[in-house]
C-alpha positions, 0 to 999 in steps of 0.5 A, a space after each residue: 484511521 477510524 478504528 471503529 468504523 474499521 471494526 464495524 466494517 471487519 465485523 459485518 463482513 466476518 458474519 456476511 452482513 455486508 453481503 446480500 443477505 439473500 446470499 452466502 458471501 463468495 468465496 475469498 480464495 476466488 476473488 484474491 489468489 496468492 502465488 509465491 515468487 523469487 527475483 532469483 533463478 538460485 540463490 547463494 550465501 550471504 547474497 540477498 535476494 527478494 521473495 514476493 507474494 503475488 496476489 490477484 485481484 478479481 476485477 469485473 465490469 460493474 463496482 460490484 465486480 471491482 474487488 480490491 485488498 487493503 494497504 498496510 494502512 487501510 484508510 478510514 475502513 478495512 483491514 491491513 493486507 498482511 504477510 508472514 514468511 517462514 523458512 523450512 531451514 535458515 533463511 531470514 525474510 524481513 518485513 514486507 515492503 508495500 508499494 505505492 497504493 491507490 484511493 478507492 470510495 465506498 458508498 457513503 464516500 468512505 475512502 479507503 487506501 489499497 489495491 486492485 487487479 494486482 500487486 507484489 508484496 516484496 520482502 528481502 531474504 537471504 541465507 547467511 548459511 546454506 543447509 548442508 546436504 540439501 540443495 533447497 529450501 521451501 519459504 511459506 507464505 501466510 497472508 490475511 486479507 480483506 478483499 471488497 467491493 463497491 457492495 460487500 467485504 469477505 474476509 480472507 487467508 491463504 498460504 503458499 510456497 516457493 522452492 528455493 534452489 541453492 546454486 549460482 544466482 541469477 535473474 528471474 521474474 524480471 519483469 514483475 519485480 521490476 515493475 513493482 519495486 518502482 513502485 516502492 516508496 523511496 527513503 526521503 527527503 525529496 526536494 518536491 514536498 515537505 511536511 509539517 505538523 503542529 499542535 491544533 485544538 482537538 489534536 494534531 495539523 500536519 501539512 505537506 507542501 508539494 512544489 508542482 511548479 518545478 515538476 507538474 504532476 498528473 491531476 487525474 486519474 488512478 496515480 493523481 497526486 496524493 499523500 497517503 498517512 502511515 497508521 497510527 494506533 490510538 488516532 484517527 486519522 482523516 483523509 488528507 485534502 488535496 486540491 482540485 488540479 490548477 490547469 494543463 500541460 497540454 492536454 494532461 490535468 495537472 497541477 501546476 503551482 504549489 499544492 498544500 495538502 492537509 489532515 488532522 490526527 486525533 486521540 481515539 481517547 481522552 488523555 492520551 498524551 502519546 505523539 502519533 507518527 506524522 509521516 506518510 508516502 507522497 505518490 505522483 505522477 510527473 509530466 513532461 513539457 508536453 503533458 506526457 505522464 512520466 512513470 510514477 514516483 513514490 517517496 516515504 515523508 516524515 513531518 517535522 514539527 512546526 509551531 
């Protein structure tokens, strides 16, 4: 990631630089709001259940109207979406789980990792104890955002609460949290790629081979294949290079063959001898024999050290 890209960016959006200056920048609690949801109906002792931060993204018809919030690595400009839970009693909550993003560019071909319209932050809690003599709790949500489009930034905060009933479990929310817990990367490996870094002259080479021969993937579109790099503080990480797709099933774009997949990592300074983190979230979109796509896949990737 380009740190200092990113702080520029976050600085003039701060001052209201990146907005017409003719214009106060809009009000960020407009364009993003958070609610605060349960996949429960009431919870029980001992039994986990899921807490989500529902956030709307204001999504218009022009690029100056498409807004969209950032991933916990925000790609080379923005800031990271991010969330504290606290329990009024004894729940735990633990770190947020954020799901597959997408690739948006901003002028200047500036590439940046995230979401729009929509998203469910997903976190685990439970009670190992329930309060005595209550019969629920409050969890609060703190969240901070940055939320952009094609032309400006505002930065952003909000707060919200959930009630917590103690009672006999049972589903809820089904839909929404079914939808987005597809959508969280899975623990690897997965036979589809492999990942490899290797020292280069300026810092680190990491490839990720993905076999599309065995699986062909959507070429195109919102969920086109794609690796996205976790953060790494200290480096600057490139966007990865992906290939154009290699042909069709049936009509669908696609990728078809092997597909090699490249990014360097490199120290924001001199004599930094730290190794950074090679690893990332691979998101794809198989498709059936026929060209439909098929619902999309998400795997957590971590590179093994090559030569």
């Amino acid at each position: 990631m380009n740190h200092a890209l990113t702080t520029l960016f976050a600085a003039a959006a701060l001052l209201g630089t990146i907005a017409a200056p003719a214009q106060p920048p809009p009000n960020p609690n407009e364009l993003v709001t958070a609610s605060a949801i349960l996949d429960t109906a009431a919870i029980e002792a001992g039994k986990p259940f899921h807490v989500g931060l529902l956030l709307k993204v204001k999504y218009g018809a022009t690029d100056a109207e498409k807004w969209h919030v950032y991933w916990s690595n925000p790609g080379e400009s923005g800031m990271p979406t991010t969330v504290q839970w606290t329990s009024g009693t004894s729940g735990t909550i633990a770190a947020v789980q954020y799901p597959a993003p997408e690739m948006f560019k901003s002028p200047g071909n500036i590439v940046s990792y995230g979401y729009d319209r929509e998203v469910l932050l997903i976190s685990e809690a439970k009670y190992d104890k329930l309060p005595e003599g209550m019969g629920y709790d409050f969890l609060k949500a703190q969240v901070s955002f940055l939320v952009c489009s094609g032309d400006q930034c505002v930065p952003g905060k909000a707060s919200t609460i959930v009630r917590v009933p103690f009672g006999k479990a049972a589903p809820a929310n089904t839909e929404i949290f079914d939808k987005y817990k597809a959508l969280l990367p899975k623990d690897g490996p997965t036979t589809a790629a492999k990942a490899v870094i290797a020292k280069s002259d300026e810092g680190f080479k990491v490839t990720v081979t993905v076999d599309a021969a065995s699986t062909p993937m959507v070429g195109d579109g919102s969920h086109k294949l794609a690796f996205f790099p976790d953060l790494n503080e200290g480096f600057e990480t490139s966007v990865p290079k992906t290939p154009a797709p290699d042909g069709k099933v049936g009509t669908a774009v696609a990728y078809t063959k092997s597909v090699t997949i490249e990014y360097t990592i490199k120290p924001e300074e001199k004599g930094n001898k730290t190794e950074p983190k090679a690893s990332g979230v691979l998101v794809f979109q198989p498709l059936d024999k026929n060209g439909a796509a098929q619902p999309v896949q998400a795997y957590k990737i971590q590179a093994s050290k090559g030569e």
